[in-house]
Structure formats: structure tokens, C-alpha cells
C-alpha positions, 0 to 999 in steps of 0.5 A: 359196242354198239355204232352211231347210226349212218345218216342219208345225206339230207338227214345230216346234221351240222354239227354245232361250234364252240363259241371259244377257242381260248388258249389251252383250254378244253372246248365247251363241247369237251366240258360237257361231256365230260361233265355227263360222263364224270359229273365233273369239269375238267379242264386243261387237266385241272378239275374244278370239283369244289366250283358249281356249274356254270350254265351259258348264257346261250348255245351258239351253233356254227355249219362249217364250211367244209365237209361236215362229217368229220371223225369223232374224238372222244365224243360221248352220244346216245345211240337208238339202242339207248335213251337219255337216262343211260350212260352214253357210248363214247367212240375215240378218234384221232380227228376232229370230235362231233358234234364237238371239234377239238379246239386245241387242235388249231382247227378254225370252224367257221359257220355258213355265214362267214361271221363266227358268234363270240359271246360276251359272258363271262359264264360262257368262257371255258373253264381252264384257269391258265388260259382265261387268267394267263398261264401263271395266274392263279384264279381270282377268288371273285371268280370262284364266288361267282361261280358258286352263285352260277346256274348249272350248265345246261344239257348238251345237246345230241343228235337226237334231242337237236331233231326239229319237232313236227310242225304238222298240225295233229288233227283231234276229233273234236269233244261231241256230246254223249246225248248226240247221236250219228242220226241226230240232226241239229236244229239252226233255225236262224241259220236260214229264217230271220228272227222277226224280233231281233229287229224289234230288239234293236229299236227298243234298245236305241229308242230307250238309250235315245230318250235317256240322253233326250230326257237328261238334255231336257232336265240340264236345260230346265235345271239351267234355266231354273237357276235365279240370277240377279236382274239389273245392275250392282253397285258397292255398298261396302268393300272392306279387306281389313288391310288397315285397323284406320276407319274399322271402329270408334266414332266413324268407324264402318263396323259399329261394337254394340255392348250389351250383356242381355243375352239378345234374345236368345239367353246366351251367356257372353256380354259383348264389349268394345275392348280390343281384347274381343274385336280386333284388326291383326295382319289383314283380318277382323278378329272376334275373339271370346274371353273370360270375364274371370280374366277381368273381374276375378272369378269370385265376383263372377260367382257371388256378391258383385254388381258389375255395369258394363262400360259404354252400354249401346242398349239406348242406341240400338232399340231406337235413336228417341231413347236420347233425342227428344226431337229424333231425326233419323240419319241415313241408314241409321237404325229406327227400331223403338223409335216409338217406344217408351224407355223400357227400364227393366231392358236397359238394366238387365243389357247393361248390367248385372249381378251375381248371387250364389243364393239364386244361383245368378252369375255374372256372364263368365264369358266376354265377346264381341258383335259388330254390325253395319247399321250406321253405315251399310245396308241394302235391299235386293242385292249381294252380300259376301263375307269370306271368313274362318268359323271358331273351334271350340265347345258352345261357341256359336259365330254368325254372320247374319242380318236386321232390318234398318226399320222396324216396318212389320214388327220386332224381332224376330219375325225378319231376320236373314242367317248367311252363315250360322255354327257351331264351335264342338267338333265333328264328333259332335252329335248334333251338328259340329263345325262339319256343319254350316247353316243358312235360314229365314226366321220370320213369323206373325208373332215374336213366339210364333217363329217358322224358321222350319219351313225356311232353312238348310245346311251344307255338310263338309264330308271330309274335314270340318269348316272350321279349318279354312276360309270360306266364302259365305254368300247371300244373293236377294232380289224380289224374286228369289233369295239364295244363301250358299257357301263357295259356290252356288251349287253348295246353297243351303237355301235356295228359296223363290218368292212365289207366294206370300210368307203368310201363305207360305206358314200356313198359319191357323186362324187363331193360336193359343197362348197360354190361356188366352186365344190369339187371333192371327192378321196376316202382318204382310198383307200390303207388302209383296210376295218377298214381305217381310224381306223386302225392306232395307236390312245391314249386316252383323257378325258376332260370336255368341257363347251357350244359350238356352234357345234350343241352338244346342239342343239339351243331351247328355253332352249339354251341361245346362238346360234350357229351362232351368233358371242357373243354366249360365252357373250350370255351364260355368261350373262345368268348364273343366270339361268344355274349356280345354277345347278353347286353345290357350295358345292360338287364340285365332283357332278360337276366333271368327276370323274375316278376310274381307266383307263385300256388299252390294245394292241392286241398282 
């Protein structure tokens, strides 16, 4: 058999306690060897075949402090002639084992530092049942199931495998390239000449970063100051919070409901009424709601053989107070439109009444809502206005919060008028702008048909939602300098315009136009008003929601179930209810309302 090797004194190496001397038990060293000798555990005599392994937490080493060569006692080691894949040589002895002691000797170990190291594990205690669980205790089935989940136990360590590793450092040629040869010598000019352009580099690097950072203060001071602010002083005109329904309508009332089922201009399909069904006060808000007619009259008058005047017609007093006063005096703020003109008959018939016929395919308006307007009591020029309100859901609805002129000083309608906030009901799906759009614009022209609104007007596109599902601040800033209209904040306006040149100019109108077969030739309207002519009279506010239309607000597509040209387009879109009606919530008539939290005007003073 062949003999461990004899160490020189300095190559002697301590050899490692156990970490347990418990009872009867078989020290941890004897456990494993005897697990590398047999494969299996035994201890106190008891083998534990059925149980897996159970590996310490940690391998604790203690030096004695006596003599460290000590006889070996049944301990199994490699020996030089051998290697880790054989079977190790035991040598027995009736003294103490190395490198592990026999613990049932009695024998204390106690390391150089006088502090012997106890783990607290579980795993790490000796595998005897008697002296882990008492001498006649039989072993918890709980300890049995946690050793079944254990790791193994790790391997033991010998006298070769606990040989510190080198610590010297291996010195390996470094990789060279197959093209270099022991003759080649490397080129490194800038090791000892200065690149005359590395420095030219750098100035041009900070010279640009400097003129950037320069040229974005440049465009922040010039957008800062770009930005038109009101002059002077404001002063209320009107500050309603809709707290109380007391003072909103009737005879004194702030808001005045004008009446009228004319279309106003724009061939739309609601009739505006006084009821309390279409404009109302509820719980803090103004509400403008549309309803049915059908709901009213039945929907057989609607579609034929029904002549229907509508109560309490405004016709006479919104085209001019003269219509009823023979001697008009005109009160203040009060509206002077037609005050001149001669009592148009066929206009007051078709605003204040109308008849259904399915021959012509002429219906009565399917569709009841409400416009309320300032005009008797507030208007303003130059100034602020502010109207925080929630848009209508619902197909072809189109709400507006917008304002007139109180005088008719350059002419009718509609070449002065100022949309703050102009919608549409569909919802974002639809393709031409649905409640994910708002719109502000100036509609303005020498000619009622000759309108350029296209080179004055602008949106603000809700990216994530739609206006619809919230309040909103509608905003419109005025002086006679510049006018703005935005929605929340300033930095969402959808026009932003200065009055830096004549409207007139501004149009570039022809000199003569076409209309029809007669030519037209075109005198500049404003020619003695200022740069801000014709926005730079008094105007009052109005907010209604209109239903359809056959001016081209809805454009005409294959979503559309009415032309604009055609003479039954109010039937066409009546008849096509079932499609578009549904949109209109039945169950929460604010969904389809234009709901207003509060109305704020001020004048420059």
C-alpha cells in the first residue's frame, strides 16, 4: 500500500475541524469519506441509503493549537501515485484522523483563534438521528423531506485539492500581426509631431456648439417677444358661472334664445326654440341640447301634410329693431342689423314657419335646439373672451361658440364674423375632422358670396382622446393690433393673426369677379376703416348647436347621407336616421349637449 507523502515542516498543512461534535455522532469528515469510499452515509451505525445528500452551507476550518501531525484514524486520501478519479487509500490508526479528528474521541480542536466556528444550518449537523433528535427519538418525517430536497454534499477536501493556487502572474506573448515582421518598425508620427489640425478640430467643434446654444437664445428671445400681449387695461363685461338659472333668460335675462327655423344662412336642419327642453340651467352648467321634433308634433306631420309656426318667432327682432318700431331708438348694445331695411316677407316666412310635403320632398325640421346670444346685454371691442365648455357627441351635430357685430357698419353677414370655437359631433373615426378636432377662423370678404375664410383660420388636433370628453377653455384675445383664438393655453391657438395690413390687401381680391353672367366690380368695403377693419367694431357673443347643413361644413362622401346641392337634402337626412341617430345617447342627454361651465368677457379700457 502505498504511504502518504512526509511534508517538510513550512509545507505542513492544518488540518480542518468539524464544525460538530454532537453527542454520538460520527464527525463530518467521517461522513464524507465515508460517503467517497461507500457512496453512502452512515452514521452512529445507522445508514441513511433512502435520504440524498446533504451539502453545508459552508467548510469551516480550525488550526489546532497543539501539534498538528496527528496519527490518521480510518482516513481515506489521494496519495501522488494516484489522482482524483481512483479510489482513495485509507490508512487506520488508533489516534486521531487527519485531516479529520474523530469527534466521539472527546478530543476538543480549537483553532489559533481561540473561537471555534458553529454553524447554525441545519444541513451542516451530523447526520446520527439519535444525537440530533435524542437518543430515542425517532427521526421527524419533516426532516426526512427536507433532506430529500438538499443538494449533495460537496467534496472533501484532500491535501492536494487544499493547495493554495499560484498567485504568480503568467506572463503570455502578446498576439502580434502575421504581416509584421522582427525588422518592421511602426510609424507614430504623432507620437513626437503635434497635428497641426487637431487643434483646428476643437475650434470648429466649440465654435459650432457655441453658435447653436447663440442662435436658440436668438430664436427664444425673438419667439418671447413676438408674442402679442393685450395693452392696457381690462374691465368685466360679463362674468356668468351659471351658479343659478335667476337672470340667465326671459325678458331680462343675460342670455337672449333667438327662435327661428331659417337654417341662418347655412341650410341647417334644426329649428331653435325657447323651450326648456333645448337650453337649460342644471346643477351649475348651461345646457344646449337637440331634440326631436318628432317627440313634439309626431313624426307623420314632419314628413307630410303639416304646416307648423313655430312660438315666439325672433325673425323681426334680430334683422333690426325697425321691423316693430316705427320711431326706433336704439338701446345700448342692442343690435342694429336691418334697421334700414324694408320688412322682407318671404324671410320671416321661411324663419318662423314651415311646411311638409312628400310630393317636394320638403319636411318639416326634424330636429329642435337652441342659439342664445349676448346681444342685448354684452358686447365688446378689443378685448377678452373666455368660455369654458364641453363639445356634443354625436353624428352631424356641429356647437359653436362664435360672435357678430352689434352694427351692421360694413355690411351683412357673413363678411364679419369671429369662430372661437367651431366642431364637429362624429367621432374620431371620422375622416374629416371629428370631435378630435376643434376650429377657430375669421370669415370676412367684400361680398356676402365672396368669403376668405381660407386664408384666416386654423385647428388644434387632440392627439390622445377627443374634445368631446372634457371641459375646455375656449379663449379669444383681440386688440387693434392682433387677434388670437386658442384653446387652454396660448401655446395651443389656432389663429394667431397680427393686423399688419388691410383685410382688403390681405384677400387679394381681383379687380372685377364673376357672377353668374354679370361682372362685378369689387371697392375695397373697409377702405376707411383701420388695418383691423372689419374687426373693429363692437361684436357680442352666440352659442349654439346646429344639426347637418348643406354649406359644406360637412363636407359631401359616402359617410354623408345628404348632398349639399340637393333640394330634399333635410328628408335625405332624416330618412337616414337609423344610421346616425344611435350616436345620440338616449340615456345621458349631456353627452349630447354643449355643456358650459362659465362665460367670461372683458373690454379694453
Amino acid at each position: 500500500m502505498p504511504q502518504p507523502p512526509v511534508l517538510v515542516e513550512d509545507e505542513k498543512l492544518a488540518p480542518p475541524q468539524p464544525k460538530f461534535a454532537i453527542g454520538e455522532g460520527a464527525s463530518d469528515g467521517e461522513n464524507d469519506n465515508n460517503r467517497l469510499s461507500q457512496h453512502s452515509r452512515t452514521a452512529s451505525g445507522i445508514s441513511w441509503h433512502e435520504s440524498p445528500p446533504i451539502t453545508p452551507r459552508s467548510l469551516t476550518f480550525s488550526i489546532p493549537a497543539t501539534n498538528p501531525f496527528i496519527s490518521f484514524n480510518n482516513q481515506a486520501f489521494y496519495t501522488p501515485d494516484q489522482t482524483p478519479g481512483t479510489s482513495p487509500a485509507a490508512v487506520h490508526n488508533n489516534a486521531n484522523g487527519y485531516p479529520f479528528p474523530d469527534v466521539s474521541s472527546g478530543i476538543s480542536s480549537t483553532p489559533r483563534s481561540g473561537v471555534t466556528s458553529v454553524s447554525t444550518s441545519v444541513a451542516d449537523l451530523t447526520r446520527n438521528a439519535s444525537s440530533f433528535y435524542g437518543t430515542n427519538s425517532a427521526r421527524p418525517s419533516s426532516a426526512r423531506s427536507r433532506e430529500a430536497f438538499a443538494s449533495p454534499r460537496s467534496r472533501p477536501l484532500t491535501m492536494y485539492s487544499s493547495v493554495q493556487p499560484s498567485v504568480v502572474k503568467v506572463e503570455r506573448e502578446r498576439p502580434k500581426s502575421t504581416m509584421l515582421t522582427t525588422a518592421t518598425s511602426l510609424q507614430k508620427p504623432w507620437m513626437s509631431t503635434r497635428d497641426p489640425y487637431s487643434r483646428l478640430a476643437y475650434l470648429i467643434t466649440y465654435a459650432a456648439m457655441f453658435v447653436g446654444i447663440a442662435a436658440g437664445a436668438v430664436r427664444c428671445f425673438f419667439g418671447w417677444r413676438d408674442v402679442s400681449i393685450l395693452s392696457g387695461n381690462l374691465c368685466p363685461v360679463m362674468d356668468e358661472d351659471f351658479n343659478s338659472d335667476a337672470g340667465i333668460f326671459g325678458e331680462n335675462g343675460k342670455f337672449f334664445q333667438e327662435v327661428d327655423m331659417s337654417g341662418f344662412g347655412n341650410g341647417e336642419f334644426e329649428m331653435t326654440t325657447a323651450s326648456a327642453n333645448n337650453s337649460y340651467v342644471k346643477d351649475g352648467y348651461l345646457y344646449i341640447t337637440p331634440t326631436l321634433t318628432a317627440d313634439v308634433i309626431g313624426e307623420n306631420a314632419i314628413l307630410n301634410g303639416s304646416v307648423y309656426n313655430i312660438t315666439g318667432c325672433t325673425f323681426n327682432i334680430t334683422q333690426g329693431i325697425s321691423y316693430t318700431s316705427s320711431n326706433p331708438t336704439l338701446p345700448l348694445n342692442s343690435s342694429a342689423i336691418g334697421s334700414d331695411q324694408t320688412f322682407d316677407v318671404a324671410g320671416y316666412t321661411k324663419a318662423c314657419s314651415a311646411v311638409s310635403n312628400a310630393t317636394t320632398g320638403q319636411i318639416i325640421n326634424p330636429i329642435q335646439s337652441a342659439r342664445i346670444s349676448t346681444r342685448k346685454t354684452a358686447s365688446i371691442r378689443y378685448g377678452r373672451v373666455e368660455v369654458r365648455a364641453k363639445i356634443p357627441t354625436g353624428d352631424w351635430l356641429w356647437p359653436a361658440i362664435w360672435m357678430l357685430p352689434v352694427a351692421n357698419t360694413y355690411g351683412p353677414w357673413p363678411i364679419r364674423e369671429i369662430d372661437i370655437m367651431e366642431a364637429r359631433g362624429n367621432g374620431p373615426s371620422y375622416p374629416k375632422q371629428g370631435t378630435n378636432y376643434v376650429r377657430g377662423s375669421l370669415n370676412w370678404g367684400p361680398l356676402t358670396w365672396l368669403n376668405a375664410v381660407s386664408k384666416t383660420f386654423g385647428w388644434w388636433f387632440l392627439r390622445r382622446g377627443s374634445w368631446d370628453q372634457d371641459f375646455h377653455t375656449y379663449a379669444m384675445e383681440w386688440d387693434k393690433d392682433f387677434m388670437r383664438i386658442y384653446v387652454d393655453t396660448r401655446l395651443h391657438h389656432m389663429l394667431d393673426l397680427k393686423f399688419n395690413e388691410g383685410f382688403f390687401k390681405r384677400g387679394d381680391f381681383p379687380a372685377v369677379v364673376q357672377n353668374g353672367s354679370e361682372a362685378v366690380i369689387l371697392d375695397n368695403p373697409w377702405v376707411n376703416g383701420t388695418n383691423a377693419a372689419p374687426f373693429d367694431q363692437p361684436f357680442y357673443l352666440i352659442m349654439n348647436v346646429a344639426v347637418g347643413g348643406t354649406n359644406g361644413w360637412f363636407p359631401d362622401g359616402n359617410e354623408k347621407p345628404w348632398l349639399d346641392g340637393s333640394n330634399t337634402a333635410m328628408g335625405d337626412f332624416w330618412r337616414a336616421r337609423d344610421k346616425w341617430l344611435p350616436s345620440w345617447s338616449t340615456s345621458n342627454m349631456a353627452s349630447r349637449s354643449l355643456v358650459v361651465d362659465y362665460v367670461k368677457m372683458w373690454q379694453q379700457c
